[in-house]
N, C-alpha and C positions, 0 to 999 in steps of 0.2 A: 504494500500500500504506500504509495507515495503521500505527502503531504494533501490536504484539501486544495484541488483549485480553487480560484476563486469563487465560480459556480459551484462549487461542491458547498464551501465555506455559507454562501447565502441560502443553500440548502438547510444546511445545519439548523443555519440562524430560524427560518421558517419552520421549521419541524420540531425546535424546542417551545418557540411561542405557540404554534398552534398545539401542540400535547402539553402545556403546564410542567416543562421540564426543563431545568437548567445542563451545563454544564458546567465542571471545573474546568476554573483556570490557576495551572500551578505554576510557581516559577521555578526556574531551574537553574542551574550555576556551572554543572557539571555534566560528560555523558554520565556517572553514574545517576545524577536522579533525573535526566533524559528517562534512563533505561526503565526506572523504578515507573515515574509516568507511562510509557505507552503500555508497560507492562498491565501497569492497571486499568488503562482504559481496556486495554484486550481482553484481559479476564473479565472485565467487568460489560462488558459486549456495549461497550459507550463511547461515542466519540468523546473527545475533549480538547482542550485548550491548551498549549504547553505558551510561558510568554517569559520575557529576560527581563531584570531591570536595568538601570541605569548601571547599580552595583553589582549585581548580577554579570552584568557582561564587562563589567572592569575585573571583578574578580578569574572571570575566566580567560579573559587576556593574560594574565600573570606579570607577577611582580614585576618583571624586565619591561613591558609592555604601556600595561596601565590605562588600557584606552576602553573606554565601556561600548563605542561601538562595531570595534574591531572584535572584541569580546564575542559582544553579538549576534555578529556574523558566524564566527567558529562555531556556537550554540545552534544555530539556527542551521548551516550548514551539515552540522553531523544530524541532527533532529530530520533532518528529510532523506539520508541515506538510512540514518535507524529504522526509519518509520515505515520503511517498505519492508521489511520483515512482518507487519504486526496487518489483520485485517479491521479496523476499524480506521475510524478518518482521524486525525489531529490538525489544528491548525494553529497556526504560529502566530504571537499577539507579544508587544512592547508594551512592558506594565508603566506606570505614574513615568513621565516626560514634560518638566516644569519648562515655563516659558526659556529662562537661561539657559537651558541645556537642549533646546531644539535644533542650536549651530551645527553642535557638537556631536550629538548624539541620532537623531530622528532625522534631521538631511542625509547623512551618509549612506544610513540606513536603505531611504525611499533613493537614492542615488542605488545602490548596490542592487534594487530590485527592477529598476529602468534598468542596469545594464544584462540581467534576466532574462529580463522582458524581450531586448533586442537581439537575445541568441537563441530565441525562440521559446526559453522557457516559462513559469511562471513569477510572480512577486516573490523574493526569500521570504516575507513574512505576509501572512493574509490579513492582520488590521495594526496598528498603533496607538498607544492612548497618548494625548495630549492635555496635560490636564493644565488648564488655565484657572484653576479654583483659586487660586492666591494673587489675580488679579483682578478687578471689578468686572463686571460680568457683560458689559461692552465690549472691552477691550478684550476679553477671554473670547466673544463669538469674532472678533474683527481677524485673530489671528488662526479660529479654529477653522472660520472660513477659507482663508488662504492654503492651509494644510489639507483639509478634506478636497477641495480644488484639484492637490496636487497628486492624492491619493486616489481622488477616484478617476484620474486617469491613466493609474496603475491598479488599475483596477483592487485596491486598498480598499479597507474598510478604515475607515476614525472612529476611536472611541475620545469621547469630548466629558466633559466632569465638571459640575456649576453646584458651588457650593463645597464643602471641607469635609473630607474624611478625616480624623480625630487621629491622635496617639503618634507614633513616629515609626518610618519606614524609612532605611537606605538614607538615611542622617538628617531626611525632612520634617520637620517636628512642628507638628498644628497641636500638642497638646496643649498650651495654650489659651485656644481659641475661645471667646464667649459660646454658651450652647445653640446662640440660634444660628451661627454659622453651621451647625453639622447637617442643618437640614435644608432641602430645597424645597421650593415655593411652587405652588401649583404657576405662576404666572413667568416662573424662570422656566420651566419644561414647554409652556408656550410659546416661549420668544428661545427658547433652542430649536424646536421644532421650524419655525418660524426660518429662522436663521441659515438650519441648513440643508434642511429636506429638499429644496429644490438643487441644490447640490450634487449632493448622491447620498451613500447609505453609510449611516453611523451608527454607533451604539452610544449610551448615554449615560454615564453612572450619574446619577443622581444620588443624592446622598439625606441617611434618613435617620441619622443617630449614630453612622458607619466611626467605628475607632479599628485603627491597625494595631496588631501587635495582641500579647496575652492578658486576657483578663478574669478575673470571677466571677462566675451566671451572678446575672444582677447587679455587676457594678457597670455596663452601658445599657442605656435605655436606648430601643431601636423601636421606631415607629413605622412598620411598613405603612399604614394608612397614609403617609407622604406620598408612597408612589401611586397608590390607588387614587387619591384625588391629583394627582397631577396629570397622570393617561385620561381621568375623565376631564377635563379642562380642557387637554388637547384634540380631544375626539370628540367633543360635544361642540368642540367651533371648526375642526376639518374633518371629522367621520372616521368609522372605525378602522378605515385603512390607514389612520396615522397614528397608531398604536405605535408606543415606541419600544423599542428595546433597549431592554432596564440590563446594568450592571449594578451587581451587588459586592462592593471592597470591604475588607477589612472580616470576609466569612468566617474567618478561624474562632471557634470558642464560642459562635454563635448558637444559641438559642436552634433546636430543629423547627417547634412550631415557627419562630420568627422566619427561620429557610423558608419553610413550606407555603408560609404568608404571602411571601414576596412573589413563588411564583404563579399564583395567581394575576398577578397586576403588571407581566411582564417581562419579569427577570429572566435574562437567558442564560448569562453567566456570572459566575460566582467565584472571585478569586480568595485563594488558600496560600496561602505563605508558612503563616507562623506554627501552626499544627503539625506543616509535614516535615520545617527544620526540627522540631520538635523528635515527630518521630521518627527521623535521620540519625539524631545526635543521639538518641536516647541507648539504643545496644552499641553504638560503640562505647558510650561510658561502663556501659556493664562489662563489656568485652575487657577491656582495661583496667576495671576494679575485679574483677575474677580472675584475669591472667596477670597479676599486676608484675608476681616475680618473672614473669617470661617476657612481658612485655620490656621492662623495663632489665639493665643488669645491675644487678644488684649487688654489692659486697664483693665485685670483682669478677663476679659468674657472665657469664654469659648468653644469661636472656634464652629466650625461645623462639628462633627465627617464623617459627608457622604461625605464633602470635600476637608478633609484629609487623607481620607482612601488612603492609595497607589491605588483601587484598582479604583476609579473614574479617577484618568490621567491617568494610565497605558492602561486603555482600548484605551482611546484617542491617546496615542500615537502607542498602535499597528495600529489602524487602518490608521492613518497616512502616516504610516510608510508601510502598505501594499498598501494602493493607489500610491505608491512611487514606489515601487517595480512591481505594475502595468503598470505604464507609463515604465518602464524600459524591458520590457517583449515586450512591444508595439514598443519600440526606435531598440528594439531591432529582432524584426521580430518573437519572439518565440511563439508569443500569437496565441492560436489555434491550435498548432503544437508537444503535445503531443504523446508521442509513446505508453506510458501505455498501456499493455494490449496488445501491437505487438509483444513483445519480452520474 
């Protein structure tokens, strides 16, 4: 299976709105939680979203390097030679992308997919987020117009974001923020709509109480009913074919009735981060506090090469990490619900 086409991608997009199903979107650093993702989506008979961030693809550049969208690319590049092993779809998406780092980071990127594009292939990545939430929401549609312009003549999808997901991610930090910042306004989902639909095709986070990072049930308060009166505002002045599709940030830790809420009113995708570094990190720690004398030499000994080897916790944390992205398929209604092979 190769990556989604573009038309496969808007397939996706259609087939989760109309069945009340999301998908995840994870992000990934490495081929191992590459592998650990498609892994899960296969077992899980669900397509899904693999996406890089900014630190993300710096990280995978490497120290020598340092470049988050040479990173990237390497990511993005192994992800579509992986990907033809596995029979379900994936499609490739560029997580949170601030106004200052669209030079840097997001031009490259949509450059690297025109040059693709003219060797006959497809876009390296099938959508991008731009999130302009930390500018006024003017000046947020003046540059997401420009970008979606550029995208949907590579044939891209935009994901655009009005208004603050909470907590900090990849060293951006809105924890901060007043609370009516977290949420968006039935009248800013209309003047998004407004803004870019005659454009081409975006997705939207909209945000409704969304905090990144770990927290305890009950210390964020998420109101899906934000997204619910927002879709009706905008389909009660352009009809129900401008239903928009909802992203839902900051999934990890979430509430399931709150999941199962949202996708009612839209939500197609749901990004996961902190849950599956979580359980990445979590058997290598055991692996290490149980082999500690081998891992380590100790009093002059010499350790136990079989586990030290990166490659004895690494397995353990893909797989971890795939049971994770399991339950999140499942939370998520997408398990079973593959199009592969329809389109």
């Amino acid at each position: 299976m190769p990556v989604a086409t573009p038309k496969q991608y808007e397939a996706m997009i259609d087939a989760a709105q109309k069945g009340n199903y999301a998908y995840p979107a994870v992000n990934v650093t490495s081929i191992t939680t590459i592998n650990a993702a498609l892994k899960a989506f296969a077992d899980s008979k669900s397509d899904g979203i693999i996406q890089v961030s900014t630190g993300g693809g710096q990280f995978a550049s490497g120290l020598g390097v340092n470049d988050a969208a040479f990173g990237a690319i390497v990511l993005a590049e192994a992800t579509h030679i992986l990907a033809e092993k596995y029979d379900v779809l994936v499609a490739l998406h560029t997580d949170h992308c601030h106004p200052e780092k669209v030079d840097g980071f997001l031009k490259p990127l949509l450059e690297a997919s025109r040059k693709r594009k003219a060797e006959g292939k497809g876009p390296l990545f099938q959508s991008h987020m731009f999130d302009g939430s930390v500018v006024p929401l003017d000046e947020n549609l003046k540059i997401s117009k420009e970008l979606l312009k550029e995208c949907a003549e590579l044939d891209i999808i935009l994901e655009v974001e009005a208004g603050c997901v909470g907590g900090e991610e990849d060293g951006h930090d809105t924890s901060g923020l007043p609370s009516e910042k977290l949420y968006t306004t039935p009248e800013d989902m209309v003047e998004v709509y407004e803004a870019l639909s005659p454009i081409g095709r975006f997705l939207f986070a909209a945000t409704f109480g969304n905090v990144h990072g770990a927290y305890k049930p009950g210390a964020v308060k998420l109101k899906p009913t934000i997204l619910r009166d927002g879709q009706k505002a905008v389909i009660e002045k352009h009809g129900e074919k401008a239903k928009m599709d909802l992203v839902f940030h900051g999934g990890s830790g979430s509430e399931l009735s709150d999941i199962r809420e949202t996708l009612e009113y839209g939500v197609v995708k749901m990004n996961i981060d902190t849950d599956t570094q979580y359980a990445f990190t979590r058997p290598i720690v055991n692996h290490v506090c149980t082999n500690i004398e081998g891992v380590l030499k100790i009093d002059g000994e010499v350790g136990n090469k079989k586990t030290y080897d990166p490659r004895s916790y690494l397995k353990k944390a893909e797989k971890s990490m795939c049971a994770r992205m399991a339950q999140a398929c499942e939370d998520l209604c997408s398990t079973g619900k593959s199009i592969y092979g329809t389109v």
